[in-house]
C-alpha positions in Angstrom: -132.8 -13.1 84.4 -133.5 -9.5 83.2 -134.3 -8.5 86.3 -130.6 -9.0 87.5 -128.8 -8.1 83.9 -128.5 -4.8 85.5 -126.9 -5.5 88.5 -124.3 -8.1 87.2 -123.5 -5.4 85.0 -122.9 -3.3 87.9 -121.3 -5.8 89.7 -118.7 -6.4 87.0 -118.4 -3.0 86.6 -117.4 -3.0 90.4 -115.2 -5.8 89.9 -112.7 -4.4 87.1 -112.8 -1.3 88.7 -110.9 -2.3 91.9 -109.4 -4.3 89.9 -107.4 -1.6 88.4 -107.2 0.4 91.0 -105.4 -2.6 92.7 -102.6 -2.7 89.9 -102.2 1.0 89.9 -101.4 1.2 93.7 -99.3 -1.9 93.1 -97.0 0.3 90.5 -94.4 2.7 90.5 -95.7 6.6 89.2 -93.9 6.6 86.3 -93.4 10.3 84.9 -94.5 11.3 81.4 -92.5 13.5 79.3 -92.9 15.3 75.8 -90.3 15.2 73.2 -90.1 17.3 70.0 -87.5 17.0 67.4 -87.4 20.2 64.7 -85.0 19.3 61.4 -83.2 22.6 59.9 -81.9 22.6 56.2 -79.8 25.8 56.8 -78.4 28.2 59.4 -81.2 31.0 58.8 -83.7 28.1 60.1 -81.8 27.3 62.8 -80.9 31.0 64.3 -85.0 31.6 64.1 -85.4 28.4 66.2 -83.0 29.4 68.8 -85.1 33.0 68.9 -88.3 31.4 69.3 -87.2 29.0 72.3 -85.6 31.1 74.4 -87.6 34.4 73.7 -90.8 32.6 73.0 -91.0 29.0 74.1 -89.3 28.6 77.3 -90.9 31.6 79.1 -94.3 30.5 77.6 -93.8 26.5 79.2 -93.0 28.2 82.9 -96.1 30.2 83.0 -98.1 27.1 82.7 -96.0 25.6 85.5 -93.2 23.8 83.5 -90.0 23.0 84.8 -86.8 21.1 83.6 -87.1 22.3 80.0 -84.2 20.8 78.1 -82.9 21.9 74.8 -80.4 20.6 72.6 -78.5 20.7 69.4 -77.1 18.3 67.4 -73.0 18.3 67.1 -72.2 18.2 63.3 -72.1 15.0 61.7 -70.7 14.3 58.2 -73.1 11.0 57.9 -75.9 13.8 57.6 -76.3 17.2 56.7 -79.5 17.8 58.5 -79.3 19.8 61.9 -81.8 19.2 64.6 -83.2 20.2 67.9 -84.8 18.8 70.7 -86.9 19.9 73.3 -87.8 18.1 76.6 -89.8 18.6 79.6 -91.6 16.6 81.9 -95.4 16.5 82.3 -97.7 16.1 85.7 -100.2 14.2 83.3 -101.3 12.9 80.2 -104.3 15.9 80.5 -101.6 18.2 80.6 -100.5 17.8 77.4 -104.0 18.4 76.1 -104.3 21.6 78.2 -100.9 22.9 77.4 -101.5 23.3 73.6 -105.2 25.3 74.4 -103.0 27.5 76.7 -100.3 28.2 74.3 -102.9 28.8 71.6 -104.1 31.9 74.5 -100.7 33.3 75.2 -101.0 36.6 73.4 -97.8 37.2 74.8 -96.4 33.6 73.1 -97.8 35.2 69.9 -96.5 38.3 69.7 -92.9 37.4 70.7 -93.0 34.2 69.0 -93.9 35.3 65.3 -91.4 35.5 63.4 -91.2 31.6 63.6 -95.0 30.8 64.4 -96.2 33.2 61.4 -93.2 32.6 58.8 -94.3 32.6 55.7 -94.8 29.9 53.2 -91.8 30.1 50.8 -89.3 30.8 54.2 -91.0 27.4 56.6 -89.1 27.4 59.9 -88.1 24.0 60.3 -88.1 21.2 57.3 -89.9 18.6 59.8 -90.9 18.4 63.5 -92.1 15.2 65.1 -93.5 14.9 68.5 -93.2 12.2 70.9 -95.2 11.0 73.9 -92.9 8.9 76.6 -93.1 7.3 80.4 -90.5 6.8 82.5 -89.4 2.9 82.7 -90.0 1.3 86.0 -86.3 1.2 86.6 -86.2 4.5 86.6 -89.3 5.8 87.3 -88.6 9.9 86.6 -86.8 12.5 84.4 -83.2 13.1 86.1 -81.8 16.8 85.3 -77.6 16.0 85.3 -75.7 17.7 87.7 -73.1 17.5 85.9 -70.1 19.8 87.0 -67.7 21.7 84.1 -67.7 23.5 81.0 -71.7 22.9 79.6 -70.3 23.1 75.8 -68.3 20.0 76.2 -70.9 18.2 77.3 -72.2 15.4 75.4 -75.9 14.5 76.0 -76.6 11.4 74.2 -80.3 10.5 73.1 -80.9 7.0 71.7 -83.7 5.6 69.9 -84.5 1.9 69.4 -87.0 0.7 67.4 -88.2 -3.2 67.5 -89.6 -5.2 64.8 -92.9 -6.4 66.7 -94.7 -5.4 70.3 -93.3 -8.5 71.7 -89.8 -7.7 70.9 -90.3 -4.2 72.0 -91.2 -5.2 75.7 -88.7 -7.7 75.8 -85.9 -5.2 75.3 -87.9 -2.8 78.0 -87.4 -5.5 80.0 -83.9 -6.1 79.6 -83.5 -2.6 80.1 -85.2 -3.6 83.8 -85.4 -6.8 84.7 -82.3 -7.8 82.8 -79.8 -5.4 84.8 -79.2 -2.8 81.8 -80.2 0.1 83.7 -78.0 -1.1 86.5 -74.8 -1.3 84.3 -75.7 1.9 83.4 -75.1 3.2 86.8 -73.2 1.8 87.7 -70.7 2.6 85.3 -71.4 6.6 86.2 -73.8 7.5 82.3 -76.0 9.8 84.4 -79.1 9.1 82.8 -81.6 11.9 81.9 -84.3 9.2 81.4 -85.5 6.3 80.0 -88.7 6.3 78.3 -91.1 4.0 76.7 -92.8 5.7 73.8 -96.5 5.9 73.9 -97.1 8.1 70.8 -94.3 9.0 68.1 -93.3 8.4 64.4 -91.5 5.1 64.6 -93.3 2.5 66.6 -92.4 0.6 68.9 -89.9 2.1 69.7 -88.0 3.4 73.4 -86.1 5.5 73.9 -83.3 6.9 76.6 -81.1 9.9 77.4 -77.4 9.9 79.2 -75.1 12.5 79.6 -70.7 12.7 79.4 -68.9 15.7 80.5 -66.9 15.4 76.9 -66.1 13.1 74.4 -63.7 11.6 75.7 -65.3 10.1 78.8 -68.6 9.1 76.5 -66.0 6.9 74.6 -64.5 5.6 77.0 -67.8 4.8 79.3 -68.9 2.9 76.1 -65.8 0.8 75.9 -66.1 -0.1 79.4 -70.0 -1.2 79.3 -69.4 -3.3 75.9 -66.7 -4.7 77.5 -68.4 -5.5 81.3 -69.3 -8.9 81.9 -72.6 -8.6 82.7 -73.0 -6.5 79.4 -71.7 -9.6 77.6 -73.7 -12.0 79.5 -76.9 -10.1 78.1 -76.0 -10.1 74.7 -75.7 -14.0 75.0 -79.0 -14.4 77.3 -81.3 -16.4 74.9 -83.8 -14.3 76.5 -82.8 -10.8 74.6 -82.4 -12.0 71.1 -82.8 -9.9 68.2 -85.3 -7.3 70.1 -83.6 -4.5 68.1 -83.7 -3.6 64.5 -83.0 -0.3 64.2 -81.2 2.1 66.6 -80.2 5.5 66.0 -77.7 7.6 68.0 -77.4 11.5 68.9 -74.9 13.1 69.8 -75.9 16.6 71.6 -75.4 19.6 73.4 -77.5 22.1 75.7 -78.3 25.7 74.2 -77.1 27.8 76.2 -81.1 28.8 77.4 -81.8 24.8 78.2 -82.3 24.6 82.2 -79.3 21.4 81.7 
């Protein structure tokens, strides 16, 4: 029996090998993206931001190949005083994100434009809080879709959601309502022209997913939600004993490109 140990092992090595290889062919490529969200307690925070994206950031991401870099604000909100930021881009792979902070980290030129916010001192921080997240694309979409959205870009309305769920198992049941159920479809077919949706991988609040769409104002975001609660296949989900209780904490942003963001 000792003699063979060796070669079951390789054998079963083998085995879960194709194996895998099997169910990857079998499935869609499902881009990954990187989200970061900064928090600003004042304006002074805020205008240093804005410097070091556009000055700093942004031309740093596209020497290393990166395309589709979003940025957006947050539109005031009396509920909360804090203002935030967002940036997205896609990535080619998860090694990429790895790579990309060495490379930054090597940009002399990143440095040198990008101090003022990189080196600020202690007593003046640049941001109160940034959190970075980890997503990939949702099978029923399977990549980041830039808007082509016609019209005035300040009166757009970008609208990032976040649901969290209270266990894994409720978290993949709402992913798959999102697919399987037909949410994504509604979606579409009601004209939200989604950025993405996105299955969090690594982030603050877990689990958690989470999905971009994009109005031309206000007025069209409010009345795209009126029609989608009041569709009938968005009612029949709601009732499907299937999708019960798979979310238990949602919140909604409400934002607009800078005028750098590429959309």
């Amino acid at each position: 029996m000792r003699v063979y140990a060796p070669l079951r092992s390789v054998v079963a090595f083998l085995a879960l090998s194709l194996c895998c290889l099997l169910v990857q062919a079998q499935s869609p490529n499902r881009q990954l993206f990187h989200l970061r969200k900064y928090s600003f307690t004042n304006l002074e925070q805020e205008r240093l931001a804005d410097y070091y994206m556009e000055e700093a950031l942004m031309p740093a991401l596209r020497r290393q190949g990166i395309r589709n870099i979003g940025i957006f604000k947050s539109h005031p909100n009396d509920s909360d005083s804090l203002r935030y930021l967002f940036v997205l881009h896609p990535l080619t792979s998860l090694n990429q994100l790895g790579r990309l902070d060495q490379a930054l980290q090597a940009d002399e030129l990143y440095h040198k434009v990008g101090a003022p916010f990189l080196d600020a001192p202690y007593e003046q921080p640049p941001y109160l809080r940034m959190e970075s997240s980890l997503l990939k694309a949702f099978t029923g979409m399977p990549g980041m879709r830039p808007s082509d959205l016609k019209g005035p870009r300040g009166q757009r309305v970008y609208e990032l959601r976040s649901y969290e769920s209270p266990t894994e198992a409720k978290y993949r049941n709402k992913v798959a309502m999102f697919n399987a159920g037909g949410e994504i479809t509604l979606f579409e077919r009601l004209g939200f022209n989604a950025v993405f949706y996105g299955e969090v991988l690594s982030g603050p609040r877990m689990p958690n997913l989470m999905y971009m769409t994009i109005f031309k104002d206000m007025t069209t975001r409010d009345s795209l939600w009126t029609q989608f609660f009041e569709s009938e296949k968005w009612k029949a989900l709601e009732k499907d004993p299937r999708y019960q209780h798979n979310v238990n904490q949602a919140d909604i942003f409400l934002l607009y490109p800078t005028p750098y963001s590429d959309y």
